[in-house]
C-alpha atoms as a printed R data frame, in Angstrom:
    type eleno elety resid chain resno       x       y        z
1   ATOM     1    CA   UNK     A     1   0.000   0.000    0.000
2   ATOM     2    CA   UNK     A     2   2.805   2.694    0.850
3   ATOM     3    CA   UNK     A     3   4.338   1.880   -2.096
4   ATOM     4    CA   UNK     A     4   1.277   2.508   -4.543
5   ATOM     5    CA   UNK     A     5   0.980   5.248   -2.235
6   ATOM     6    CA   UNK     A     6   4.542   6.590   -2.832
7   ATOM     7    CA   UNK     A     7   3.820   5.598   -6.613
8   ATOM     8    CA   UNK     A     8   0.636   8.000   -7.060
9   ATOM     9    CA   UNK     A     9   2.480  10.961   -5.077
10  ATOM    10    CA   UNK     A    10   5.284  10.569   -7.687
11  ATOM    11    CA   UNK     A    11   2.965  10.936  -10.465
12  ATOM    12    CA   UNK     A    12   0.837  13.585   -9.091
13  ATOM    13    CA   UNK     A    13   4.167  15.701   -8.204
14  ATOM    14    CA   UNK     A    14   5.077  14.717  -12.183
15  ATOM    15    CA   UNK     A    15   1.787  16.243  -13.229
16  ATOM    16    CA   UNK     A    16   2.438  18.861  -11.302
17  ATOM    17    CA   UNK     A    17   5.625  20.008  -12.766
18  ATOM    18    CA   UNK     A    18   4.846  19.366  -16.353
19  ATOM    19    CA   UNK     A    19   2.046  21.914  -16.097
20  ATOM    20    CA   UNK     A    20   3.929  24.640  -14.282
21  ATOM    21    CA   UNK     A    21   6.733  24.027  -17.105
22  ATOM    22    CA   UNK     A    22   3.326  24.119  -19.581
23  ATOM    23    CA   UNK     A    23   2.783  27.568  -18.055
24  ATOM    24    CA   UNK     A    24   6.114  29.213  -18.005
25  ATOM    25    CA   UNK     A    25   6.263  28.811  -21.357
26  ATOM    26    CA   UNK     A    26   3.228  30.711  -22.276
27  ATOM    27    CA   UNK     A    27   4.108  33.319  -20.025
28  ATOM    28    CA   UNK     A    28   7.299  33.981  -22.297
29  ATOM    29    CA   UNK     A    29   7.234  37.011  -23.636
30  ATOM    30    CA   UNK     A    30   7.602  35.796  -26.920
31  ATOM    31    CA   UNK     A    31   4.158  34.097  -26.509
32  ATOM    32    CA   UNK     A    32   1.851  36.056  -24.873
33  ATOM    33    CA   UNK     A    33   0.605  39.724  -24.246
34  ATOM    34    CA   UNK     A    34   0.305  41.808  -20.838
35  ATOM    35    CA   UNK     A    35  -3.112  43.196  -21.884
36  ATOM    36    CA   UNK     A    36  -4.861  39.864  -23.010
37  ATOM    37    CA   UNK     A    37  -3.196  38.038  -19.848
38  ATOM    38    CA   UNK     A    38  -5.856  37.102  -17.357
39  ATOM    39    CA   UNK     A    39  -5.077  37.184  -13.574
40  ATOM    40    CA   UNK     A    40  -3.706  34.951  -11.743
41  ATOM    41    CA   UNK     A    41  -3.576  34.031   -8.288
42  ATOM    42    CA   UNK     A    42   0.240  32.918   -6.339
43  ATOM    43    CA   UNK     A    43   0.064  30.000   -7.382
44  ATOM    44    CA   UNK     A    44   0.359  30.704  -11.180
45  ATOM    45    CA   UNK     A    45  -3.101  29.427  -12.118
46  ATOM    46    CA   UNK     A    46  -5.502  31.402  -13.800
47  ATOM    47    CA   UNK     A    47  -9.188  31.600  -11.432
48  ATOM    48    CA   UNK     A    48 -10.733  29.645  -14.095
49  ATOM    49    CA   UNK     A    49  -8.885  26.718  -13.238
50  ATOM    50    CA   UNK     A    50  -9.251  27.014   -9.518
51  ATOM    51    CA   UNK     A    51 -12.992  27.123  -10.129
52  ATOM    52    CA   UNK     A    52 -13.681  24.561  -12.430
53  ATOM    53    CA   UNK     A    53 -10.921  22.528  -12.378
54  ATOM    54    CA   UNK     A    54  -9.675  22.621  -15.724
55  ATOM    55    CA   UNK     A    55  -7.011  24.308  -17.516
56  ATOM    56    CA   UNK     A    56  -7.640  27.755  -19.340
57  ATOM    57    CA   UNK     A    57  -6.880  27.742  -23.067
58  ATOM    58    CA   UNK     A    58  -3.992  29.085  -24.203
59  ATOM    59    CA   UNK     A    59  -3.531  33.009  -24.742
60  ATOM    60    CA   UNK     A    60  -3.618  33.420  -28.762
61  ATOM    61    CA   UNK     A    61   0.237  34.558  -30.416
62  ATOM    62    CA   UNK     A    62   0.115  38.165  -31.366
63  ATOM    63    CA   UNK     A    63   0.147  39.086  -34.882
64  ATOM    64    CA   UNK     A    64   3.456  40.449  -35.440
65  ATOM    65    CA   UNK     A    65   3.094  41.031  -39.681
66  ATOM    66    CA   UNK     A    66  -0.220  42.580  -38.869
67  ATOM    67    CA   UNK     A    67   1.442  45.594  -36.555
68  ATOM    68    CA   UNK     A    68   4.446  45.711  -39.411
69  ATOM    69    CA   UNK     A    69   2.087  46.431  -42.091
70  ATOM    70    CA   UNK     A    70   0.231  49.500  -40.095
71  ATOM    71    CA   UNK     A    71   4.097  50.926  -39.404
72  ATOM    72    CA   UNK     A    72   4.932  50.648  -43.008
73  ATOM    73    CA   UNK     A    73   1.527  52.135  -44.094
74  ATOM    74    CA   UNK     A    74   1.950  55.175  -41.668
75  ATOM    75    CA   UNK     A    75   5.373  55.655  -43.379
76  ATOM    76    CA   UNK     A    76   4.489  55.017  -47.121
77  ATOM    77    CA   UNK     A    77   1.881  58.041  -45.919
78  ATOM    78    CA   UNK     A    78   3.413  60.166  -44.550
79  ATOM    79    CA   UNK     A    79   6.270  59.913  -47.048
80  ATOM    80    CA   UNK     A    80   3.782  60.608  -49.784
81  ATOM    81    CA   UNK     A    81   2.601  63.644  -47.860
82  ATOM    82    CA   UNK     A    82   6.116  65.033  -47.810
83  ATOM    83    CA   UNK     A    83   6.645  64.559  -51.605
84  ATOM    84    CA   UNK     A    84   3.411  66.242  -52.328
85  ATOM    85    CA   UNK     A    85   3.541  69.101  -50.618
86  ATOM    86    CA   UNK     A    86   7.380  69.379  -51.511
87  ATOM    87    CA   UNK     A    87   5.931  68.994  -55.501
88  ATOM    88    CA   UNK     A    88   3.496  71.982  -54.601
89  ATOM    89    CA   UNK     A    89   6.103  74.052  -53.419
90  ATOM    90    CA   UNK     A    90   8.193  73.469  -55.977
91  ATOM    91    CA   UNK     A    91   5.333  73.945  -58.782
92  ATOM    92    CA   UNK     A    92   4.790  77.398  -56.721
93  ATOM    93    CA   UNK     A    93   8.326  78.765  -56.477
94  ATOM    94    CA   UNK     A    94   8.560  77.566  -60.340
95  ATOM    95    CA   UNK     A    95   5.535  79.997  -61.788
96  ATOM    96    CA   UNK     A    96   6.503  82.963  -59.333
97  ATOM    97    CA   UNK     A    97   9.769  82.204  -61.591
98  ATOM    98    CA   UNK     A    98   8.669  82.244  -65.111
99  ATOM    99    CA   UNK     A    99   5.956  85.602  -63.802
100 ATOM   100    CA   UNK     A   100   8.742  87.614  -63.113
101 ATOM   101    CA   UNK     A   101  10.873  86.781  -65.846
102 ATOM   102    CA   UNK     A   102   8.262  87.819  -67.740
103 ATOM   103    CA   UNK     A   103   7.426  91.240  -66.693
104 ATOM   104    CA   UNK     A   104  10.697  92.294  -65.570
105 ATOM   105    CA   UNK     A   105  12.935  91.717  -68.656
106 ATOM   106    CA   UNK     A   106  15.652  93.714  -66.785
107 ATOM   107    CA   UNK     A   107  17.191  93.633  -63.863
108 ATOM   108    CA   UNK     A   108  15.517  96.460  -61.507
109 ATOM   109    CA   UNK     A   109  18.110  99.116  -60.344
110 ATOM   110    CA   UNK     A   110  17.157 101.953  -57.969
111 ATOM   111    CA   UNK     A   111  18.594 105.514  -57.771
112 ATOM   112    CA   UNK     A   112  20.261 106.739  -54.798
113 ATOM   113    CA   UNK     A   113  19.970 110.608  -53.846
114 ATOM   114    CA   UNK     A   114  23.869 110.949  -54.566
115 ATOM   115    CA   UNK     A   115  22.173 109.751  -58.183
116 ATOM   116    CA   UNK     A   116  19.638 112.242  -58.356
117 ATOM   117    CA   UNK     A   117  21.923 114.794  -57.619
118 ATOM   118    CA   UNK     A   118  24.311 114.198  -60.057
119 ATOM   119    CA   UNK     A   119  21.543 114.243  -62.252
120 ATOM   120    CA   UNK     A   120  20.589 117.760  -61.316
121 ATOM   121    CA   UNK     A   121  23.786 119.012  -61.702
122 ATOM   122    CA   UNK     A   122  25.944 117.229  -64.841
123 ATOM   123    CA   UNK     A   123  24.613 114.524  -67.749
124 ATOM   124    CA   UNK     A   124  25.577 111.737  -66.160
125 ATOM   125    CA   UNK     A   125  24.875 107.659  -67.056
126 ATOM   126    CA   UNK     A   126  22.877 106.136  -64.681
127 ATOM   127    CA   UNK     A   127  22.813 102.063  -64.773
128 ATOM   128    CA   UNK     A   128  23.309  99.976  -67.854
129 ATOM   129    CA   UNK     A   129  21.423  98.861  -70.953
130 ATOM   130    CA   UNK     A   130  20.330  95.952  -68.917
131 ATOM   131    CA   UNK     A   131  18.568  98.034  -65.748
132 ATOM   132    CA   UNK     A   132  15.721  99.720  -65.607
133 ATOM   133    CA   UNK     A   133  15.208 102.887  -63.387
134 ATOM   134    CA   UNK     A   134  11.957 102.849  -61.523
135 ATOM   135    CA   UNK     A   135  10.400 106.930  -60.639
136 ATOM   136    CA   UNK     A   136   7.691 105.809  -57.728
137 ATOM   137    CA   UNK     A   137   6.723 109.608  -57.309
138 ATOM   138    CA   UNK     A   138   5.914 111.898  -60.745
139 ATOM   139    CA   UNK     A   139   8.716 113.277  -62.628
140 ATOM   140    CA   UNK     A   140   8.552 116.997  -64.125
141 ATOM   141    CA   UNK     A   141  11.125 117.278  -66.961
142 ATOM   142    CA   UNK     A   142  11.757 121.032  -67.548
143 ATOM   143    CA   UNK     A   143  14.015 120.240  -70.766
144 ATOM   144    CA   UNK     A   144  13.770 118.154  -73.356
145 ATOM   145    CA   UNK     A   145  13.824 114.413  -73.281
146 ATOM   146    CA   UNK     A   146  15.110 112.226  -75.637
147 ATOM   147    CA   UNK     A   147  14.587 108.665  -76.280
148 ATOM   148    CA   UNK     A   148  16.906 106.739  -78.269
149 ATOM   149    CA   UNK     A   149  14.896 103.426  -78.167
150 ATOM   150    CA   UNK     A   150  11.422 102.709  -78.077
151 ATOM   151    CA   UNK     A   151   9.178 104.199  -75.864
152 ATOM   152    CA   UNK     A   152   6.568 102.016  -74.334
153 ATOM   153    CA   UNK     A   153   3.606 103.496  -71.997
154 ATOM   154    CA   UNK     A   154   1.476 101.106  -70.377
155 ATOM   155    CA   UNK     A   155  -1.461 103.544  -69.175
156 ATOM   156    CA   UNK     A   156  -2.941 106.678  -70.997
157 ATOM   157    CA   UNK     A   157  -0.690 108.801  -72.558
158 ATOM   158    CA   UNK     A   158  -1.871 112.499  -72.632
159 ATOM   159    CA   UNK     A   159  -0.474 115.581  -74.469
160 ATOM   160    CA   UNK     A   160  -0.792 118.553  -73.557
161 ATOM   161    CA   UNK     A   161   0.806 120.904  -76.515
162 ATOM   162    CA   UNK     A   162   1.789 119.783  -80.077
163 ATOM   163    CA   UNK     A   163   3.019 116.198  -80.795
164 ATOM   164    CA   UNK     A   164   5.229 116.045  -84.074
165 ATOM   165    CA   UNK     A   165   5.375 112.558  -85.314
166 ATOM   166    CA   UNK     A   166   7.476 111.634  -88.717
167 ATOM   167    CA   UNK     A   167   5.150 108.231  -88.914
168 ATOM   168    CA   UNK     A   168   2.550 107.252  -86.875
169 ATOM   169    CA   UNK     A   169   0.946 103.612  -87.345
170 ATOM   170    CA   UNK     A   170  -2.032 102.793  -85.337
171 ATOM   171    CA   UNK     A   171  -2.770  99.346  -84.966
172 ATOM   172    CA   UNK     A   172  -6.546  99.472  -82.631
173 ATOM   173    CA   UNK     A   173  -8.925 102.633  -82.361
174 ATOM   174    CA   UNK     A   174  -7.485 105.509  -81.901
175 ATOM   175    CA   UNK     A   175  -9.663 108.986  -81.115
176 ATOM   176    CA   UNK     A   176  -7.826 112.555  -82.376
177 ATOM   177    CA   UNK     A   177  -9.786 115.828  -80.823
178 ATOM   178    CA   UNK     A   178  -7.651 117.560  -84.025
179 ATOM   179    CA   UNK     A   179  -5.092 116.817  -86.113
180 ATOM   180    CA   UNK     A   180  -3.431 118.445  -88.646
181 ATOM   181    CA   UNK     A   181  -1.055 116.497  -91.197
182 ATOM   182    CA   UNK     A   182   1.392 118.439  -93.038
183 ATOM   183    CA   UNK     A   183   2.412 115.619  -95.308
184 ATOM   184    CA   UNK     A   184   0.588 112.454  -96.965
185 ATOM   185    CA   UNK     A   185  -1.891 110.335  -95.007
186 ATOM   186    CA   UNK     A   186  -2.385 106.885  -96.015
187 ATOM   187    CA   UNK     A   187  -5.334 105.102  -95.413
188 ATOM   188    CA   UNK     A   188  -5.398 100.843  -95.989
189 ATOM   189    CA   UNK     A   189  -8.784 100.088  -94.811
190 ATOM   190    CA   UNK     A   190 -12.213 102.247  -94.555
191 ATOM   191    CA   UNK     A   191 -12.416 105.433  -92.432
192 ATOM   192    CA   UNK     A   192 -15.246 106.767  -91.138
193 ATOM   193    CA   UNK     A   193 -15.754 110.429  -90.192
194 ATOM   194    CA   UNK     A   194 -18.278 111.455  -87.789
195 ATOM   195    CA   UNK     A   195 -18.089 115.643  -88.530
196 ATOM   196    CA   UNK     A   196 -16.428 117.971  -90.746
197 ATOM   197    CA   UNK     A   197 -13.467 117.335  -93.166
198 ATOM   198    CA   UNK     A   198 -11.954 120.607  -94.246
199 ATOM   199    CA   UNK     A   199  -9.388 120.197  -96.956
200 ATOM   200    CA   UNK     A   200  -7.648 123.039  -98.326
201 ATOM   201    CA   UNK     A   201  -5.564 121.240 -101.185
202 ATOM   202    CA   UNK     A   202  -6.600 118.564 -103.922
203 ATOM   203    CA   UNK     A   203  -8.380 115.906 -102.908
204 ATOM   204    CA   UNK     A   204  -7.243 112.764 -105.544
205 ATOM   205    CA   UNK     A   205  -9.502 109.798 -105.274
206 ATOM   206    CA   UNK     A   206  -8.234 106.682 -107.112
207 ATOM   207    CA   UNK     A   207 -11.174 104.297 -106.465
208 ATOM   208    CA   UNK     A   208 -14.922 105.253 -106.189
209 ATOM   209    CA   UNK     A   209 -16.508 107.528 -104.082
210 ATOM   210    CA   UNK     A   210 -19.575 107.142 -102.181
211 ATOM   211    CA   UNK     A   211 -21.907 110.538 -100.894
212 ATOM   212    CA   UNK     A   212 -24.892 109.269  -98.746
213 ATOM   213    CA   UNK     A   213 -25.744 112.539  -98.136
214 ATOM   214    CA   UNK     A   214 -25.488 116.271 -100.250
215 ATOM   215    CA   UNK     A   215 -22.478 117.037 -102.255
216 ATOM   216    CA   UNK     A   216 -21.731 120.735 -102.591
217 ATOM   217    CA   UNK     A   217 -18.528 122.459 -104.076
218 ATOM   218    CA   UNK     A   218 -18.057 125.474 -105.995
219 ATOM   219    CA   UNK     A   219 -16.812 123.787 -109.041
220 ATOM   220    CA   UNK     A   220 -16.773 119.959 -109.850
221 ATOM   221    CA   UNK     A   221 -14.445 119.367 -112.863
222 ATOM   222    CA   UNK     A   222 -15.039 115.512 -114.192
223 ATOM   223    CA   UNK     A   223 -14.090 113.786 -117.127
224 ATOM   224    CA   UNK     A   224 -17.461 111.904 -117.118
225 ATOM   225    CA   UNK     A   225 -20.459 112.335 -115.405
226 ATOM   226    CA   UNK     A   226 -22.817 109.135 -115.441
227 ATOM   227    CA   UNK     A   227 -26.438 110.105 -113.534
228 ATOM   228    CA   UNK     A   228 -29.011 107.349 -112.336
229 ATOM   229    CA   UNK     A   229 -31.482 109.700 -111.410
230 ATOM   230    CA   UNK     A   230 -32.620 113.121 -112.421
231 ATOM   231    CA   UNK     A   231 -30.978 116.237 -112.904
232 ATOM   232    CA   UNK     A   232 -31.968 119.097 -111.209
233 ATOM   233    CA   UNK     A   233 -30.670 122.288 -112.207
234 ATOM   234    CA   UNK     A   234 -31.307 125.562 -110.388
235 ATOM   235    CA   UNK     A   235 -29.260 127.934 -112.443
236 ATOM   236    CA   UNK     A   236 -27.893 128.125 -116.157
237 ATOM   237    CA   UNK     A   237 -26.011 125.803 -118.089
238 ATOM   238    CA   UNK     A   238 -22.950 127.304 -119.638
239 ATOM   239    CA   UNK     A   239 -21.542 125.178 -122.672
240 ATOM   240    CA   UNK     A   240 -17.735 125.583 -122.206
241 ATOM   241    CA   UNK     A   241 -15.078 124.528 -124.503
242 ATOM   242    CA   UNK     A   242 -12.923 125.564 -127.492
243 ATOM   243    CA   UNK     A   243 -14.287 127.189 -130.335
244 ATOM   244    CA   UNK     A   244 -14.246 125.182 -133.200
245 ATOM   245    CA   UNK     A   245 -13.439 125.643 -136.854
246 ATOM   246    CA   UNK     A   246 -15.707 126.606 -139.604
247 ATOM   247    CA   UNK     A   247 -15.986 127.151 -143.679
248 ATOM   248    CA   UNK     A   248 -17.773 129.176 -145.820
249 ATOM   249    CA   UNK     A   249 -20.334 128.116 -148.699
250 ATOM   250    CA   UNK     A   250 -21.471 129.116 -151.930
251 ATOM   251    CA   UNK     A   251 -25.062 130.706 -150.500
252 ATOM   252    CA   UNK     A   252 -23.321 133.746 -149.113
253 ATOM   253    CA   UNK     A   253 -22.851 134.970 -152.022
254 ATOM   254    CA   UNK     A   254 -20.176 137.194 -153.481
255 ATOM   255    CA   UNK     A   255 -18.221 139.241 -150.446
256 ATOM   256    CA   UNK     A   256 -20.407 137.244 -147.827
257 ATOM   257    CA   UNK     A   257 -19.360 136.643 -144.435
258 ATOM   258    CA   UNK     A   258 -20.108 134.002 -141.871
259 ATOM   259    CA   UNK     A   259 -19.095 133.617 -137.634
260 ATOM   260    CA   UNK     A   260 -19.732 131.794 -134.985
261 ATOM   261    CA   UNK     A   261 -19.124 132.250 -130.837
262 ATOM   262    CA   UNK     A   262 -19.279 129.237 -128.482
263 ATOM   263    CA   UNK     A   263 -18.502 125.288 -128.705
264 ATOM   264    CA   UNK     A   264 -18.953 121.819 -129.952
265 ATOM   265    CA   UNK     A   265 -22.361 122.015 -127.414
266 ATOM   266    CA   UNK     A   266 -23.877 125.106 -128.223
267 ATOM   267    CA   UNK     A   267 -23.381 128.504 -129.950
268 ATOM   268    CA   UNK     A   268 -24.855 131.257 -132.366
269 ATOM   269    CA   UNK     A   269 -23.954 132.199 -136.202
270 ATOM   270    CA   UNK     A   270 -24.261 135.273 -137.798
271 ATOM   271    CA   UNK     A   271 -24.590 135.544 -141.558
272 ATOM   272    CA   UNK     A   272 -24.337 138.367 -143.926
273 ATOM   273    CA   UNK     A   273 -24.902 137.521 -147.659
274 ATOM   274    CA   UNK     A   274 -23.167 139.248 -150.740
275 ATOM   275    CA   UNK     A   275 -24.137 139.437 -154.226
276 ATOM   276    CA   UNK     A   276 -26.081 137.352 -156.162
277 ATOM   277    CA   UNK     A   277 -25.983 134.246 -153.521
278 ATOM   278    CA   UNK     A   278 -27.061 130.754 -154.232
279 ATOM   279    CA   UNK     A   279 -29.518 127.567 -152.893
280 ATOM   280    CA   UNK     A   280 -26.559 125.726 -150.899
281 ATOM   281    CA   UNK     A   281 -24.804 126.126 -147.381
282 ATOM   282    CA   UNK     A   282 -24.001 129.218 -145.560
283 ATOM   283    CA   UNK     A   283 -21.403 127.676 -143.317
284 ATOM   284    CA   UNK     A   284 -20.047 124.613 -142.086
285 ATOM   285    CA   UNK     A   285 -18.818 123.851 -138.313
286 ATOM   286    CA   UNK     A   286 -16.239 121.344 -138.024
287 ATOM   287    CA   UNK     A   287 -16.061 120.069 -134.103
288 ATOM   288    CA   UNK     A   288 -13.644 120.401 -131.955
289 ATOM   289    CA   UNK     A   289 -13.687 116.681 -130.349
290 ATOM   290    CA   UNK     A   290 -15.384 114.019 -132.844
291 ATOM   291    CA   UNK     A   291 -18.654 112.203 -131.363
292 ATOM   292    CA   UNK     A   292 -18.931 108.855 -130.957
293 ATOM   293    CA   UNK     A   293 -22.337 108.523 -133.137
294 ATOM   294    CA   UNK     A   294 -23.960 111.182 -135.493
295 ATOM   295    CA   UNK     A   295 -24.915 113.830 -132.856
296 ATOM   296    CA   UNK     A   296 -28.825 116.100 -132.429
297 ATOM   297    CA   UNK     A   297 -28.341 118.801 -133.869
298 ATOM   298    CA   UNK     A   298 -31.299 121.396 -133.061
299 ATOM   299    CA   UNK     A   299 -31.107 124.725 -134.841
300 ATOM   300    CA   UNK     A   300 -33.332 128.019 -134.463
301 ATOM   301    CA   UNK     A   301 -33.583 130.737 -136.359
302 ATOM   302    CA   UNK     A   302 -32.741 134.542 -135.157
303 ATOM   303    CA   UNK     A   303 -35.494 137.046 -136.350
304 ATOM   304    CA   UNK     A   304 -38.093 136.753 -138.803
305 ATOM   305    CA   UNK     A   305 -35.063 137.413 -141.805
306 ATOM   306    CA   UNK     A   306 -33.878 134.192 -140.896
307 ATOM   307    CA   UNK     A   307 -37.178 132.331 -140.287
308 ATOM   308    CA   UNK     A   308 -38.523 133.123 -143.548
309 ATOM   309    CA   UNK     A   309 -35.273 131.173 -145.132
310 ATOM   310    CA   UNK     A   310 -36.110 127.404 -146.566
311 ATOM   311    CA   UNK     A   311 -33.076 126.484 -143.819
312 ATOM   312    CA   UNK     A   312 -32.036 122.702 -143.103
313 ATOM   313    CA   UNK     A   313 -29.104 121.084 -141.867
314 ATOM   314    CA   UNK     A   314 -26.737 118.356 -142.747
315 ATOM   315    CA   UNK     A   315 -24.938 116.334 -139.352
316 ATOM   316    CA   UNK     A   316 -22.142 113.997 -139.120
317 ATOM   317    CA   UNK     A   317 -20.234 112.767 -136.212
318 ATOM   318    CA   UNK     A   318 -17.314 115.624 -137.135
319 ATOM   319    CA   UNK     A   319 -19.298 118.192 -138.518
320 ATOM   320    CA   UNK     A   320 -22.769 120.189 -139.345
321 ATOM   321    CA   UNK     A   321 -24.233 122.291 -141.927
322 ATOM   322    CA   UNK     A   322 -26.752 125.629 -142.196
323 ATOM   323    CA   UNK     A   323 -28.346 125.223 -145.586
324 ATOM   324    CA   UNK     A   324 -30.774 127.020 -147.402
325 ATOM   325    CA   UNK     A   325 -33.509 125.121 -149.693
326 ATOM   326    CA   UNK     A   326 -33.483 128.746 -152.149
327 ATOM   327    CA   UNK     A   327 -31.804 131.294 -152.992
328 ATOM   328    CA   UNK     A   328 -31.487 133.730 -149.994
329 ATOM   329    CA   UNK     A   329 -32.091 137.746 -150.730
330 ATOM   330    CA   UNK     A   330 -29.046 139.351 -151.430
331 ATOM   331    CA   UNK     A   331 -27.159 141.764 -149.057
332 ATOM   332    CA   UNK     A   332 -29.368 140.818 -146.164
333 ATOM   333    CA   UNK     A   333 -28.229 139.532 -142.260
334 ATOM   334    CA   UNK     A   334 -29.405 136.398 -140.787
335 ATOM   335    CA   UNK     A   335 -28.558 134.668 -136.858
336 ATOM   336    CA   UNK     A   336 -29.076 131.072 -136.013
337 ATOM   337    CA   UNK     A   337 -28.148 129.537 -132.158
338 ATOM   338    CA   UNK     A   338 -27.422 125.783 -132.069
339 ATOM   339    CA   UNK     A   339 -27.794 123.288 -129.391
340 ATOM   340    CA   UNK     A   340 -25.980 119.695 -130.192
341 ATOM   341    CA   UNK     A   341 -26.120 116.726 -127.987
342 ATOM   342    CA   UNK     A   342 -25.021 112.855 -128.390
């Protein structure tokens, strides 16, 4: 009996010790956590097994890829925030660049007082071709000022006295309260003005010319005169032009005499027969310019002498004719006015 005794002690104490080495080992730290471990009493058992008698399960090993992943995903983050807000700076600093290369083309100088005294006093170079001298306040030149480059003014630029320009292009609108041009002014496109146009020398027009309105000049001088519509005269017509050329015929008579005052439009004859004249022409006109076709030729006779005569007329494009149909009385004065048109 003592020695089954002895026999079940030695197991039990074996038990015993297997489970406490069971336990150490999942109290490692390798193997377990201090938050999930459950208390324990002095003995080194958990209550559960003091209660029921059995052993508590084991604590579960903690997931050491899973708390490597959530480091490396922090980093990857935050190292993407970095280069993004470095790319923003960067993208920042880079148009700030390219703004002010673009409106400053120069480098910016500024001008001392020992400068602007100098300037007062001597002509004196201030900075280089490369600089550009910036006046904050208004300037008041009392001289003249000279500009050997281009001169470039970003706001209104307002005259006050005469502006002398040897060429002027204007590119947009431009407005001109009055302006007087000395030499040629070339137009390109259309022009349109709004009020009065006074010119006091020739005015040559090369292409058509358009009136909407009244047309009125002392004197128009044309080569041709073309009219759609009707033509109003309020005062005379005066036939101008070069007397033209004439010849006498056999119904004058001996010692008989023929003239003639105005042009190839209209004019008067005068007639003064001789002795013993003839049935036949008095006179013949030759024109000055030929006509294109055989022109009208309208005739009336001067006085009742003259309307008594058996008169006709002959007409070609260079020419015309006063005839008389009989023999006209001797010694006797007759007057005819002609009117020719095309």
């Amino acid at each position: 009996m003592e020695d089954k005794k002895t026999t079940d002690d030695t197991v039990d104490e074996d038990k015993k010790t297997a489970g406490e080495q069971s336990l150490e080992t999942l109290e490692s730290p390798e193997n377990s956590l201090e938050s999930a471990e459950p208390d324990k009493n002095q003995s080194g058992k958990n209550d559960s097994e003091i209660s029921d008698g059995k052993p508590a399960p084991l604590p579960k090993k903690p997931q050491r890829f899973g708390r490597l992943r959530q480091k490396l995903n922090l980093s990857l983050f935050l190292f993407s925030a970095v280069i993004v807000v470095a790319g923003v700076i960067v993208l920042i600093a880079f148009l700030q660049a390219q703004q002010s290369t673009s409106t400053n083309k120069y480098k910016s100088q500024g001008l001392s007082q020992n400068a602007l005294n100098q300037l007062s006093n001597t002509d004196v170079t201030v900075g280089s071709n490369q600089s550009i001298l910036n006046v904050q306040s208004s300037a008041v030149f009392a001289g003249q000022v000279l500009f050997r480059q281009n001169l470039e003014v970003a706001g209104n630029l307002q005259v006050g006295g005469t502006l002398a320009l040897n060429n002027l292009t204007v590119a947009g609108a431009s407005q001109f309260g009055q302006t007087t041009i000395n030499k040629n002014l070339a137009v390109a496109g259309d022009s349109a003005i709004q009020g009065s146009e006074t010119i006091s020398k020739s005015l040559q027009v090369n292409g058509k010319g358009t009136f909407s309105q009244a047309l009125s000049a002392p004197q128009i001088t044309t080569g041709s005169l073309q009219l759609i519509g009707d033509l109003v005269l309020s005062h005379h017509i005066v036939a101008g032009g070069s007397i033209p050329s004439h010849s006498n015929g056999g119904a004058l008579g001996g010692g008989g005499t023929a003239s003639l005052s105005g042009s190839d439009t209209a004019g008067s004859i005068t007639i003064n027969t001789g002795g013993g004249p003839a049935a036949g022409c008095f006179i013949t006109i030759n024109f000055s310019a030929k006509f294109a076709s055989v022109p009208h030729v309208l005739v009336t006779p001067v006085g009742s002498a003259a309307g008594g005569l058996s008169y006709y007329v002959n007409r070609s494009t260079t020419s015309f004719s006063i005839c008389d149909a009989t023999a006209p009385p001797a010694g006797s004065s007759f007057g005819f006015d002609y009117f020719i048109v095309d």
